[in-house]
C-alpha positions in Angstrom: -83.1 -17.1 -201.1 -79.8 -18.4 -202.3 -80.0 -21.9 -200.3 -83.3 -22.2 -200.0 -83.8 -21.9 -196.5 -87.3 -20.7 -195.4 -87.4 -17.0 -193.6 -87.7 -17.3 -189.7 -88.2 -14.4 -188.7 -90.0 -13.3 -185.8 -91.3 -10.4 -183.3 -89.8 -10.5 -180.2 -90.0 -7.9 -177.8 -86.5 -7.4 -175.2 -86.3 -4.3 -172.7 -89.2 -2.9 -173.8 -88.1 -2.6 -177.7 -89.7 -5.0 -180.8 -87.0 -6.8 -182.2 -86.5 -8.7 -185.6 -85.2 -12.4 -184.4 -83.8 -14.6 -187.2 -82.8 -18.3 -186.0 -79.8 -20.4 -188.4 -78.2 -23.8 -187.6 -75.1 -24.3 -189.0 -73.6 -27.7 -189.2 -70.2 -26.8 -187.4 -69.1 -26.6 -184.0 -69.9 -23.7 -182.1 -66.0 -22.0 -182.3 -65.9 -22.6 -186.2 -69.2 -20.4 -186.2 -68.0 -18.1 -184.2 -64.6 -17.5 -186.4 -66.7 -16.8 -189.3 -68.4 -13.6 -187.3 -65.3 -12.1 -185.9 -62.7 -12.8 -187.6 -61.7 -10.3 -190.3 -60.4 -13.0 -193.0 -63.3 -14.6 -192.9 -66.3 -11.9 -192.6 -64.4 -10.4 -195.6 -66.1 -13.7 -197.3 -69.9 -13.0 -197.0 -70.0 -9.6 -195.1 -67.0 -7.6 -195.6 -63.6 -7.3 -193.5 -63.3 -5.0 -190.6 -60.7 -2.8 -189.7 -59.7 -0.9 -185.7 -59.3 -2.2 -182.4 -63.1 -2.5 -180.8 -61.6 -2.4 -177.4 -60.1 1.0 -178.2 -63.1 2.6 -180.1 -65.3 1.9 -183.3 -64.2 -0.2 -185.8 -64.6 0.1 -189.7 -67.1 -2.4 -191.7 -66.8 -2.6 -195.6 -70.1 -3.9 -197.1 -68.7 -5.3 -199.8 -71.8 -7.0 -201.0 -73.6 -3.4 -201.0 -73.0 -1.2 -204.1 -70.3 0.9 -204.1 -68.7 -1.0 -200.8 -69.5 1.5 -198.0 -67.7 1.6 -195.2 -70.0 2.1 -191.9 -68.6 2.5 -188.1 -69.5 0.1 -185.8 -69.3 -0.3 -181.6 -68.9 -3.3 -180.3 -70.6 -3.4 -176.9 -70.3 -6.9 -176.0 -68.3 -9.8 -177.0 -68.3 -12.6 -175.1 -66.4 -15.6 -176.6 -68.0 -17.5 -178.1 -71.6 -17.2 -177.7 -72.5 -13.6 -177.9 -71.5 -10.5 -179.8 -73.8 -7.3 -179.6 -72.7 -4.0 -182.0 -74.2 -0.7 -182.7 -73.9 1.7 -185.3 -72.5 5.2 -184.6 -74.0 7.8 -186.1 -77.6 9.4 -185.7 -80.5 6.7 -185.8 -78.1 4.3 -184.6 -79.2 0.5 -185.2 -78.7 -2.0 -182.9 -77.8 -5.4 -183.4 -77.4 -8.9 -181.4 -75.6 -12.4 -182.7 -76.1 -15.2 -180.0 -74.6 -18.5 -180.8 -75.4 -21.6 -179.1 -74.3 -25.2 -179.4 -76.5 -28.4 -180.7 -76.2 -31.9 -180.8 -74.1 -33.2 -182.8 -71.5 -31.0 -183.3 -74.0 -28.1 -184.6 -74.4 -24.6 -183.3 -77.5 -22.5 -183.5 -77.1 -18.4 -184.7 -80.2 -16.1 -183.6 -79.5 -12.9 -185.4 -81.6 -10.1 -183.4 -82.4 -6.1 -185.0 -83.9 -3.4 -182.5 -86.7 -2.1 -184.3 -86.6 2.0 -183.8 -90.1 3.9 -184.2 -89.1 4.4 -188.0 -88.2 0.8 -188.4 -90.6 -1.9 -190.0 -89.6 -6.1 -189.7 -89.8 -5.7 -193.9 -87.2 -3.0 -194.1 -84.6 -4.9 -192.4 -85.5 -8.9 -192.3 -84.9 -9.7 -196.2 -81.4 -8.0 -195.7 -80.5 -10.1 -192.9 -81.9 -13.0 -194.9 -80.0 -12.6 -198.0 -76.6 -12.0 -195.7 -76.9 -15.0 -193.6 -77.4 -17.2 -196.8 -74.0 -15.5 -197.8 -72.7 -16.9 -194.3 -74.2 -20.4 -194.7 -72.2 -20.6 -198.1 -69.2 -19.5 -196.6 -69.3 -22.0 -193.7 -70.0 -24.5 -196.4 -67.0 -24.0 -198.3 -69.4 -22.6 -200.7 -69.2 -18.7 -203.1 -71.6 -16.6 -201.6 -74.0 -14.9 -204.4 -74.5 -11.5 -205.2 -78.0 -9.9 -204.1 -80.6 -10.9 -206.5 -83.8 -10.2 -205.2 -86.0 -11.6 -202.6 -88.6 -14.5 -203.4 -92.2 -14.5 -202.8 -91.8 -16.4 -199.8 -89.4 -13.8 -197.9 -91.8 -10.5 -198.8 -94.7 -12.4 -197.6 -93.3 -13.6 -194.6 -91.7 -10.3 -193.2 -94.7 -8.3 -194.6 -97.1 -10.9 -192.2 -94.5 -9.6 -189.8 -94.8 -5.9 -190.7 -98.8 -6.1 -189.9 -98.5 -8.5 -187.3 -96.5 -5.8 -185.1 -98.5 -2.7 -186.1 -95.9 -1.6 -188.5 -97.0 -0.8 -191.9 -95.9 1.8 -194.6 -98.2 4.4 -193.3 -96.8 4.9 -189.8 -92.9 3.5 -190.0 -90.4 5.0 -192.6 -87.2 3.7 -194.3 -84.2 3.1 -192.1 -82.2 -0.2 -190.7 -79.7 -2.2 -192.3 -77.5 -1.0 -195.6 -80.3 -3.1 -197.3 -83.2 -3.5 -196.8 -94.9 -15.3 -188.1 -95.4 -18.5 -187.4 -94.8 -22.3 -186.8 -92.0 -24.3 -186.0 -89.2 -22.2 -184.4 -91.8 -19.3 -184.0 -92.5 -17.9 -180.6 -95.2 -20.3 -179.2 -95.4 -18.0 -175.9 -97.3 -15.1 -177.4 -94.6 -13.0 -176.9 -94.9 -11.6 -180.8 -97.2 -8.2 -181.2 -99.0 -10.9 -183.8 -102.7 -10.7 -183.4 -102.9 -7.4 -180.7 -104.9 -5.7 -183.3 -107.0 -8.9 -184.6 -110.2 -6.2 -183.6 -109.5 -4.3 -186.8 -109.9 -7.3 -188.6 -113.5 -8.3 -190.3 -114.3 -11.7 -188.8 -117.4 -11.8 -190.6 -117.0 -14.3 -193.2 -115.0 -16.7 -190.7 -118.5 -16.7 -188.6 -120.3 -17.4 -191.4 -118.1 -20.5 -192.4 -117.3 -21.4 -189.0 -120.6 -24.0 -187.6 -119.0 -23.8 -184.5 -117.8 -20.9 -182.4 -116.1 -17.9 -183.0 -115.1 -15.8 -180.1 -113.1 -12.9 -179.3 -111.7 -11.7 -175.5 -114.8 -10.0 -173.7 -117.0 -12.1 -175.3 -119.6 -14.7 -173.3 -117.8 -18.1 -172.5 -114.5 -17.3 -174.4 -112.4 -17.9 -171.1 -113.8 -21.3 -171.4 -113.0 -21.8 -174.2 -109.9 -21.3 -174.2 -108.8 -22.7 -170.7 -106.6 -25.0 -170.6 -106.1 -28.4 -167.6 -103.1 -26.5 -166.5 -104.4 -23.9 -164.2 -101.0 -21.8 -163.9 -101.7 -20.9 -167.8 -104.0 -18.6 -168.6 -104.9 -18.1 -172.5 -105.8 -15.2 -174.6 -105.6 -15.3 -178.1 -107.2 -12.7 -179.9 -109.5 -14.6 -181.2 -110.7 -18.3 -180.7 -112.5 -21.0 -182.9 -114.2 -23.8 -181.5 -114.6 -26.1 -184.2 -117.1 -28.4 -185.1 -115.9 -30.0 -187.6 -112.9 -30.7 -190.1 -114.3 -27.9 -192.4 -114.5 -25.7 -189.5 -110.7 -26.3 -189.1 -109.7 -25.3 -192.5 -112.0 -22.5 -192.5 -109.6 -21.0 -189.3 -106.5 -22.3 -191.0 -107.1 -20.3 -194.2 -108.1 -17.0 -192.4 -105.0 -17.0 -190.0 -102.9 -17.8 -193.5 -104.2 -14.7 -195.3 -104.0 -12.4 -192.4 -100.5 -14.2 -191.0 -101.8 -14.5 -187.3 -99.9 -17.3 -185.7 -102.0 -20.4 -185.1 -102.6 -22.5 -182.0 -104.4 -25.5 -181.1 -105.6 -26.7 -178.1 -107.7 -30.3 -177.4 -107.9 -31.2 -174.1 -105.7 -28.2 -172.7 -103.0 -31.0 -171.0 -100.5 -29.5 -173.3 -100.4 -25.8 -172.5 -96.7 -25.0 -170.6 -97.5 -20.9 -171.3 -100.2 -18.8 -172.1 -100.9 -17.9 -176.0 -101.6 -14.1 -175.9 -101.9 -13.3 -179.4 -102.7 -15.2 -182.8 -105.7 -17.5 -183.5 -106.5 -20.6 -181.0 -107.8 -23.3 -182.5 -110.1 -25.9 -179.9 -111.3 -29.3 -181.3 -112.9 -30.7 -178.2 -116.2 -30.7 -180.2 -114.5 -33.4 -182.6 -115.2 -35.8 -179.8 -116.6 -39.0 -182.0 -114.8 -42.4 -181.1 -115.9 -45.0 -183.0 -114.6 -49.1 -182.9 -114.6 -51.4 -185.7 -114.0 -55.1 -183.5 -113.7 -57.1 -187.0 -111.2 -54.8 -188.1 -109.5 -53.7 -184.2 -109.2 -50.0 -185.5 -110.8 -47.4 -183.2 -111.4 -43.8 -185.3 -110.6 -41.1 -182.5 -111.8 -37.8 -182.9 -109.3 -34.9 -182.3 -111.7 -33.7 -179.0 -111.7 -37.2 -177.3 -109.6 -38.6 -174.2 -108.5 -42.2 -173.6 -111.5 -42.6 -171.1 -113.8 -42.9 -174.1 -111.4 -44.8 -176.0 -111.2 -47.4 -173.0 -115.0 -47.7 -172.6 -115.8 -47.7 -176.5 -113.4 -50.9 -176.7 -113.4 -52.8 -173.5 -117.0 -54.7 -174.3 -114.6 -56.4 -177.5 -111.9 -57.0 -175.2 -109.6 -54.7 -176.9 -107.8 -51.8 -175.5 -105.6 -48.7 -177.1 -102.3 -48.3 -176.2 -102.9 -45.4 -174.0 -101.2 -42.8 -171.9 -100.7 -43.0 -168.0 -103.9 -40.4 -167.6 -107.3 -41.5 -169.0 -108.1 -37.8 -168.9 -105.7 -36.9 -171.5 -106.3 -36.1 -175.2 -105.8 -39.1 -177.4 -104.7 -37.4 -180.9 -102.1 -34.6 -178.9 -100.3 -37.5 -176.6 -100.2 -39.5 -179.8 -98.2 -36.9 -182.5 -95.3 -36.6 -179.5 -95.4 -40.9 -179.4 -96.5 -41.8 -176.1 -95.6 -43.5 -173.4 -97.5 -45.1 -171.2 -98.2 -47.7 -168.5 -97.5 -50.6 -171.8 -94.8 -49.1 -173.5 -92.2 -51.7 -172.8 -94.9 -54.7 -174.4 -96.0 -52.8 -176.7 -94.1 -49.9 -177.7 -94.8 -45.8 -178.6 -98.6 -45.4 -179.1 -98.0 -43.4 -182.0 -96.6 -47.1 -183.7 -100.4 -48.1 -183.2 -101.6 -45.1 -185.6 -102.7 -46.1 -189.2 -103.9 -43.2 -190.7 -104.7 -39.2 -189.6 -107.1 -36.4 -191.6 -105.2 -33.6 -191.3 -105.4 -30.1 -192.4 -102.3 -28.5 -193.8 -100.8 -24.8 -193.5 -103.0 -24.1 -196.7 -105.6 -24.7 -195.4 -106.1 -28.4 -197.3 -107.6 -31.5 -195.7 -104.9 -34.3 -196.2 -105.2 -38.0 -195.2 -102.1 -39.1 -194.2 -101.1 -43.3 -194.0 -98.7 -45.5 -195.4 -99.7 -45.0 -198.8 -101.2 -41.4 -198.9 -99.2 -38.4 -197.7 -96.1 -40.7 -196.8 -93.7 -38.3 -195.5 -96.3 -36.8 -193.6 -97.3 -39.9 -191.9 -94.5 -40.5 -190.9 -94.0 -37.0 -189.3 -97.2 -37.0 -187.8 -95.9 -39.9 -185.7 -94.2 -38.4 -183.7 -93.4 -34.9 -184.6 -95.9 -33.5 -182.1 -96.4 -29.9 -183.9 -95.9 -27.5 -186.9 -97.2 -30.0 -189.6 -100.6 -29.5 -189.7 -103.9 -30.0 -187.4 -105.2 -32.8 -187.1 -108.8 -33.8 -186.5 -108.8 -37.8 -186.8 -106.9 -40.1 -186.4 -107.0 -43.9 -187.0 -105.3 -46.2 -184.4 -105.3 -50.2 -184.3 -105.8 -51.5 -180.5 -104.6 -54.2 -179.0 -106.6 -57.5 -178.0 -106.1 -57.4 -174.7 -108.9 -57.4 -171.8 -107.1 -57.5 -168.6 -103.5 -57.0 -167.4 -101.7 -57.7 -163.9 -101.0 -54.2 -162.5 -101.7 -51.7 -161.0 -99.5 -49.5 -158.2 -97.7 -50.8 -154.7 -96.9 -47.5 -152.0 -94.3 -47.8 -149.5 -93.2 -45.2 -146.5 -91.0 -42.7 -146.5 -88.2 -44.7 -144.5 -88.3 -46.8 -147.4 -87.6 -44.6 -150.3 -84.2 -45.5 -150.6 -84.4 -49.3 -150.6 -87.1 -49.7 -153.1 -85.8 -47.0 -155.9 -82.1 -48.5 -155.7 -83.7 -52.2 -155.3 -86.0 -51.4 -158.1 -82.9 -50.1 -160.5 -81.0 -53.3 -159.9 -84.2 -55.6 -160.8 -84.9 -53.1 -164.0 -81.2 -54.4 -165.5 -82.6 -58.2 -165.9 -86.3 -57.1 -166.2 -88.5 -58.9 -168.8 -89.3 -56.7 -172.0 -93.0 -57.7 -171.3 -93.1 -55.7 -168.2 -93.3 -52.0 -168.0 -92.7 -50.0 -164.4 -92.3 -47.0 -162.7 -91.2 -45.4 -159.4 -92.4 -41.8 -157.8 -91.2 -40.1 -154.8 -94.2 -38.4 -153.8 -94.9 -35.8 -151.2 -98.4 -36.2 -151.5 -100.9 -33.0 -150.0 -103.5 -33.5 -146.9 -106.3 -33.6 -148.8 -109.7 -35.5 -148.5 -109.9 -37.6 -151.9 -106.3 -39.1 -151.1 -106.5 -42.4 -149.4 -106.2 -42.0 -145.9 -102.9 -43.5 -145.4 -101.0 -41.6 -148.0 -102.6 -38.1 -147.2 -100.3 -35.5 -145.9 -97.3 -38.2 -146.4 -93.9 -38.5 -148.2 -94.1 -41.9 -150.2 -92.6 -44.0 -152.9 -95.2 -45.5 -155.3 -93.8 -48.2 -157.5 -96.3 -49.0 -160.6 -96.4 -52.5 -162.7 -97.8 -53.5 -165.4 -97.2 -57.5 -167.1 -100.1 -58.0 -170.0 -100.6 -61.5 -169.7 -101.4 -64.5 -166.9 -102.4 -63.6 -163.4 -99.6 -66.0 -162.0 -96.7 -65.3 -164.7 -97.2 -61.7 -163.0 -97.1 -62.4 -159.4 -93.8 -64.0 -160.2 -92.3 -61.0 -161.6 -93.6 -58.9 -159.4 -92.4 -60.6 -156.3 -88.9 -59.3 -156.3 -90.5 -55.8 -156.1 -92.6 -56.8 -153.1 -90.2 -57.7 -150.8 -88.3 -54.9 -151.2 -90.1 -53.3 -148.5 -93.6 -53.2 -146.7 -96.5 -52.2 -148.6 -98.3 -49.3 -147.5 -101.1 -50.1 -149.8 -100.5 -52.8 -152.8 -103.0 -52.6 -155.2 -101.4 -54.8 -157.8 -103.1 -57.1 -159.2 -105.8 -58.5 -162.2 -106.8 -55.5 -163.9 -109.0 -54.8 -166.7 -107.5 -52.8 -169.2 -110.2 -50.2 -169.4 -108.9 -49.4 -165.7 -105.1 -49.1 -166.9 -105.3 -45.0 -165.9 -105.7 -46.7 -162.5 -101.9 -47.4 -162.3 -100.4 -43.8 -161.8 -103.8 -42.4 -160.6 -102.6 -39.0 -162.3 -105.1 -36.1 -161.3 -108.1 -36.0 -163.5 -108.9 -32.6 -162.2 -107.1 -29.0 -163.8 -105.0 -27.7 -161.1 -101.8 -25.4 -161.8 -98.7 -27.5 -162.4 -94.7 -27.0 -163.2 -92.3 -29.6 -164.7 -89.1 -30.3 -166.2 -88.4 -33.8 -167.9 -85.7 -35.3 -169.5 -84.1 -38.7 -170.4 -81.7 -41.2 -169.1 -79.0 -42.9 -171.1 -78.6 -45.2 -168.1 -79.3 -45.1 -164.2 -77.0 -47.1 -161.5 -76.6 -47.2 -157.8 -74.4 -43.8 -158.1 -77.4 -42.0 -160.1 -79.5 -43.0 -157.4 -77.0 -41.4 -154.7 -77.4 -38.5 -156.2 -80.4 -38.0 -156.7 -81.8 -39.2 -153.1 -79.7 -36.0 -151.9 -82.7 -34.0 -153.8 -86.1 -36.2 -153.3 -85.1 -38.8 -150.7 -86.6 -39.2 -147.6 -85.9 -36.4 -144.8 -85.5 -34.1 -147.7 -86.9 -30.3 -147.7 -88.4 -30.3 -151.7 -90.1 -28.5 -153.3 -91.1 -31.2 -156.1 -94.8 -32.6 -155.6 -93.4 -35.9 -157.4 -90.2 -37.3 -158.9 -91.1 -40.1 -161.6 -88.7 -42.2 -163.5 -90.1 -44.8 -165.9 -88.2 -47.7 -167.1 -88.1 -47.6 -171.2 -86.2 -50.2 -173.4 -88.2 -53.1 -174.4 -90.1 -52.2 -177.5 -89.9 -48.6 -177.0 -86.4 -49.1 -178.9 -87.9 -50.8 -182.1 -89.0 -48.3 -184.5 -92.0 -49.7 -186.7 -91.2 -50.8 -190.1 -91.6 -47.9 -192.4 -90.2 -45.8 -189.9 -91.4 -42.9 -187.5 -90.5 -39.2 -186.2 -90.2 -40.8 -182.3 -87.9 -39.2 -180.6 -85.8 -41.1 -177.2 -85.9 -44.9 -178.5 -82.4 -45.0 -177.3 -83.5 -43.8 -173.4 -83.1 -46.3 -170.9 -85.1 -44.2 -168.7 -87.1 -40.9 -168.7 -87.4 -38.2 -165.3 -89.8 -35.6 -164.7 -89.8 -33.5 -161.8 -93.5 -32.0 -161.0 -94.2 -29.2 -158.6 -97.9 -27.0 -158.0 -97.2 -24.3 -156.2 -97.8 -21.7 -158.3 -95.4 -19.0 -155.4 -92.6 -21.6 -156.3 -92.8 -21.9 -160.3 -91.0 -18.4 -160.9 -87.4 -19.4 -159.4 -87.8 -22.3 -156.3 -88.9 -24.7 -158.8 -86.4 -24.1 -161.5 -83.7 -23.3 -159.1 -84.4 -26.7 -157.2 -84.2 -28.4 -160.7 -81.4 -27.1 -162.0 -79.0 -28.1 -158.5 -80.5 -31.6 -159.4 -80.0 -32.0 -162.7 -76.2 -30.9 -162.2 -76.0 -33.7 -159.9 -77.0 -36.6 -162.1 -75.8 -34.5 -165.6 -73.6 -37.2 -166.6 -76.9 -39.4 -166.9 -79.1 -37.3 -168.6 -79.0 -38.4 -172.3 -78.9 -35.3 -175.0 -81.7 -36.7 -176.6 -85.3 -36.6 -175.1 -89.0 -37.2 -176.6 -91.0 -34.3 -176.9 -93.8 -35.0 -174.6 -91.7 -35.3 -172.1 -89.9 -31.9 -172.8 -92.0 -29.9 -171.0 -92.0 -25.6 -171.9 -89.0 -25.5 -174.7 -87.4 -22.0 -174.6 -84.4 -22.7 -176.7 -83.5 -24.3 -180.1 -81.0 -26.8 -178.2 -83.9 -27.6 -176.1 -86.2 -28.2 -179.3 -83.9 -30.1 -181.0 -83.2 -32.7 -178.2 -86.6 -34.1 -178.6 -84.9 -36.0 -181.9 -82.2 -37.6 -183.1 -80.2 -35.1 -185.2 -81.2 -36.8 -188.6 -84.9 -37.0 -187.7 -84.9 -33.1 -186.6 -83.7 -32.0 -189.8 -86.0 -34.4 -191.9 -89.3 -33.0 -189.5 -88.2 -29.4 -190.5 -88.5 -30.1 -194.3 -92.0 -31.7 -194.0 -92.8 -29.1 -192.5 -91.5 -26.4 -194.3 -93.5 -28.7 -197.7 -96.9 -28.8 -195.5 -96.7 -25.3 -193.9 -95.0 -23.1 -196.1 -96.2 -20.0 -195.2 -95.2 -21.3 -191.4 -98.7 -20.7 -189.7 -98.3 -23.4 -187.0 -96.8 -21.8 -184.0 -94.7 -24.1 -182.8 -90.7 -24.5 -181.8 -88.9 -23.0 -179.0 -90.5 -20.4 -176.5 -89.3 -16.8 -176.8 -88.0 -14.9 -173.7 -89.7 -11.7 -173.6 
C-alpha cells in the first residue's frame, strides 16, 4: 500500500446485506474532506473527474487510474453535506456504495467507505481496490502525487482473504464482480456483528485441544455458557468457540490458531468489561491465571491475568501494603489496569496503571513478550493505558504502596439534601487538598433486603472520602463535608486499606447494567443547575446512580518515561448507570442524551477509556486519548498485531 497504512476492512452487515467497511482518518477538517469527494477538480486528482447534474440524473465518472480511463454512470441517491454521500451504479449488477464522514478531535475527520456485497461479490474482489484508491485520496489530501496501481502487498491479500472466509465467501461459491478493480483488532467490529467465526464448526479444533491444558469449548457444549458469561447480566456471549486457559502457553496456543484461520479474538477476565455480546470469533478467558503473589522486601505484587483486587488486598495487607486499586474489590486487576484506573486513591496516588512495572504479554503472532522499561519499551508504555488491541496479557507486575490504613470511607445524606451537599461539595473540591480523593452519587437505591435499612427503597446522595494518612489530619478535611447536611449514615472513618472497596460499596454480584461516562473539563454552580434538573431530588429518572469523581491531584502527572493514560487533563469524570434491562434500548439513552445536552459545554472531548463505556464510533474511540497518544497507540499496535487479530475499536451498528 502506497502509505503504508494497514487494511481495515471489515464485515458488516446493514438491512440485511454484508457489506465491506473500510475506516480512514484524515488530518483535515471535516469540509476539506468532504471537497476532495465531491468536487470535480479535486476527485479528478486520485479518482477521476465527474461530469452531469446528479440532481437531474446520472452523472459520468472517468477512472482515470483504471486502464484505458473508462467512464462508468453513477446515481447519486444521497448527499447530505457534509457527512454522507451514498451512489449506485446504473447498469445490470449494479454496485452499491456508501462514504460517511465524521469529525475528530483536533481538527480531523474520520471516512468509512462502505461496498454492498451482491451474492456474486467476495470482501477480496472489491477491498484491495478500495484500498489502493483511498491511499490515492490520502496523497491528495496531503498535497501529495497519488501513485499508479502497483500491486497489493502481502498484508492486504491476507487481510481481505481472512475476510473472504470469515463471511462464507470463497472462490467456489462467489464470482468476479464489484469495483473497476478489484478481521480484526483495533477499529474492528468488537460487537460480533462480522459473519467472522459463524462456520468455526467446519474448522478442525483438534490440535488446539491437544495444546490447549485448559478448556476448549464450543456452543452446545457442557459448561460453555459459563464460561463465557460475563458480570454484566444484560450481555450474553457466544463466540464460536471458547478457550479457557491455563496458562501463558495456553494463550499463545489460541492466539496462533485464530491468526492462521483470521477469527477475531476476544478476551474476557473477570467479565466487568463486556458492554455487548461477542457472537462470533474466538473468546479467550484467563480467570484460571488466578496466582497473586507479594514480594514485601521488594513491595511488587505479581497479579495473574484471572485475579481481582480482593486477592490482591488480602495477599498484601499482613505487610501493610496495599495496590492502588479500583473502587470494586470484585474487579479484575490486569483489565482495570491497561485502561489506567481510577479509583478511591487516585488523587494521592495517581492512575493505577503508573504502579505497573512490567507485563508478560502475548502478541498478535502469537509470541510471549515481557514488556517493562527496558524490554518491549514502546509496548510498555502502551500497555499502560491503552486498554486493548496490543496483545493479551497474562501477568502483570505492579509495585504497591506502604500503606495499612486510610481515613474513609462513605457519608449518605436524604433526598432533600441532594442539592446542598453536591453544590457545597463542588465549591470545597476548588481548594481541596491533592492528598484527598472524593466522590458524590445521586442514588435511587432499590427496596431490597441486603441494602441497609435506612437507604432501601430511598433517593440518596452518598459522598465518599478518602485522606491516606493521620486519623485527625482527616477529620479536619473532612469536616466541611459534614456539615453540609445531616448524615443519614456516616461511615467515615479509620479504615484499613484492604477494606478500601468498602468506600463505593459497588455490587459484587453480576446483575444487568447500562452506562454512559464521560469527562469534565471543569464543574461550577451552573453545571450543577443543570444537571439537578435530571437526577436531583423530586426527579422522575431512570438512572440507578449519577457519580462524579473529583480528578486532578496526581491523576494529572504522567510518570516519568511516559504512559498511554488517557483524561489527565479531566477535572472530573460522570457516569450515569441504569439496570433495567426494559429501559436500556431507548429510556436510558434517551434520558442521557437530554442530559448530556444540558451540561455539553462541560463535557471535555477527551475521556479515559474505562470510563467510555460501549464505543460505537471512531470519534467516540478516539476521545479516550489525547490526539498524539491515539495515533502513537495505533502504530504499536499495528507493530505487535499486524495481522490485527485483537478485536478491539469502535462497535459496529448492525
Amino acid at each position: 500500500m502506497f502509505d503504508n497504512t494497514p487494511p481495515t476492512g471489515r464485515i458488516e452487515t446493514r438491512d440485511a446485506h454484508d457489506v465491506v467497511a473500510i475506516d480512514r482518518r484524515f488530518d483535515v477538517p471535516v469540509a476539506e474532506l468532504w471537497s476532495h469527494l465531491t468536487v470535480s477538480d479535486r476527485t479528478a486528482r486520485w479518482i477521476g473527474p465527474w461530469q452531469g447534474d446528479a440532481s437531474t440524473g446520472p452523472i459520468d465518472v472517468t477512472w482515470t487510474a483504471e486502464d484505458g480511463s473508462p467512464v462508468e454512470q453513477l446515481r447519486v441517491l444521497t448527499c447530505q453535506r457534509p457527512s454522507l454521500l451514498v451512489v449506485e451504479t446504473v447498469g445490470d449488477d449494479p454496485w452499491h456504495l456508501e462514504l460517511s464522514v465524521e469529525e475528530l478531535p483536533g481538527s480531523r475527520s474520520l471516512l468509512t467507505l462502505r461496498q454492498r456485497l451482491s451474492d456474486t461479490v467476495q470482501p477480496s474482489t472489491v477491498g484491495g481496490g478500495w484500498e489502493f484508491y483511498l491511499d490515492r485520496l490520502a496523497a491528495a489530501v496531503a498535497g501529495r502525487e497519488p501513485q499508479p496501481f502497483g500491486g497489493y502487498d502481502d498484508t492486504v491479500e491476507r487481510h481481505y482473504s481472512g475476510l473472504d472466509a470469515a463471511a462464507g465467501r470463497t472462490d467456489s461459491d462467489a464470482g468476479e464482480g464489484g469495483t473497476e478493480t478489484d478481521g480484526s483488532g483495533t477499529g474492528g467490529a468488537s460487537d460480533g456483528s462480522s459473519a467472522g467465526s459463524a462456520h468455526v464448526g467446519q474448522l478442525d479444533l483438534t490440535d488446539l485441544r491437544a495444546q490447549v491444558t485448559g478448556v476448549v469449548l464450543t456452543p452446545g457444549d457442557p459448561g460453555f455458557a459459563e464460561e463465557v458469561a460475563a458480570f454484566n447480566l444484560g450481555v450474553v456471549h457466544s463466540p464460536a468457540v471458547v478457550v479457557g486457559a491455563a496458562s501463558t502457553s495456553d494463550v499463545a496456543a489460541a492466539v496462533r490458531f485464530a491468526a492462521a484461520h483470521s477469527l477475531p479474538l476476544r478476551v474476557q477476565a473477570t467479565g466487568h468489561g463486556a458492554f455487548v455480546a461477542a457472537t462470533d470469533g474466538l473468546m479467550i478467558t484467563t480467570r484460571r491465571l488466578a496466582a497473586v503473589d507479594v514480594n514485601p522486601h521488594t513491595r511488587i505484587a505479581t497479579i495473574g491475568a484471572g485475579q481481582k483486587w480482593r486477592a490482591v488486598h488480602a495477599a498484601a495487607a499482613p505487610f501493610g501494603l496495599t495496590p492502588i486499586p479500583g473502587s470494586s474489590p470484585d474487579v479484575g486487576a490486569v483489565g482495570y489496569t491497561l485502561g489506567g484506573g481510577l479509583g478511591p486513591l487516585s488523587r494521592s496516588h495517581g492512575f493505577t496503571s503508573d504502579w505497573v512495572r512490567s507485563f508478560t504479554v502475548v502478541d498478535g503472532e502469537g509470541a510471549v513478550l515481557e514488556a517493562s522499561a527496558v524490554s518491549n519499551v514502546d509496548l510498555f508504555w502502551a500497555l499502560r493505558g491503552g486498554k486493548g488491541g496490543l496483545g493479551i496479557v497474562t501477568e502483570m507486575q505492579l509495585e504497591l504502596a506502604l500503606l495499612p490504613t486510610v481515613y474513609g470511607g462513605s457519608i449518605f445524606f436524604a433526598e432533600e439534601h441532594i442539592e446542598a451537599v453536591l453544590r457545597g461539595w463542588l465549591d470545597w473540591t476548588e481548594t481541596a487538598s491533592d492528598d484527598v480523593t472524593t466522590s458524590v452519587a445521586i442514588m435511587r437505591l432499590p427496596p431490597l433486603e441486603f441494602i441497609p435499612e435506612p437507604l432501601r427503597g430511598r433517593t440518596v446522595v452518598n459522598l465518599r472520602f478518602a485522606y491516606p494518612g493521620t486519623d485527625d489530619e482527616g477529620a479536619r478535611l473532612a469536616a466541611p463535608l459534614r456539615a453540609l447536611a445531616p448524615a443519614v449514615i456516616d461511615a467515615v472513618g479509620p479504615l484499613p486499606t484492604y477494606q478500601l472497596g468498602t468506600i463505593h460499596n459497588d455490587p459484587d454480584q453480576p446483575g444487568a447494567v447500562w452506562d454512559r461516562g464521560m469527562m469534565l473539563s471543569f464543574a461550577d454552580q451552573e453545571f450543577a443547575g443543570e444537571l439537578l434538573r435530571h437526577v436531583g431530588a423530586g426527579i422522575h429518572s431512570p438512572f440507578v446512580s449519577c457519580e462524579i469523581r473529583h480528578l486532578g491531584g496526581r491523576t494529572a502527572i504522567d510518570v516519568p518515561e511516559g504512559s498511554a493514560v488517557g483524561g489527565r487533563s479531566g477535572a472530573f469524570t460522570l457516569i450515569l448507570l441504569g439496570v433495567d434491562p426494559t429501559l436500556f434500548d431507548s429510556v436510558l439513552p434517551e434520558a442521557a442524551d437530554a442530559a448530556i445536552e444540558d451540561i455539553e459545554k462541560w463535557v471535555s472531548p477527551e475521556t479515559t477509556i474505562n470510563f467510555a463505556g460501549a464505543i460505537h464510533s471512531e470519534r467516540e474511540f478516539a476521545s479516550a486519548w489525547p490526539h498524539d497518544i491515539f495515533d502513537r497507540l495505533a502504530e504499536v499496535r499495528q507493530r505487535y498485531d499486524p495481522q490485527r487479530v485483537f478485536a478491539f475499536g469502535p462497535l459496529v451498528d448492525a
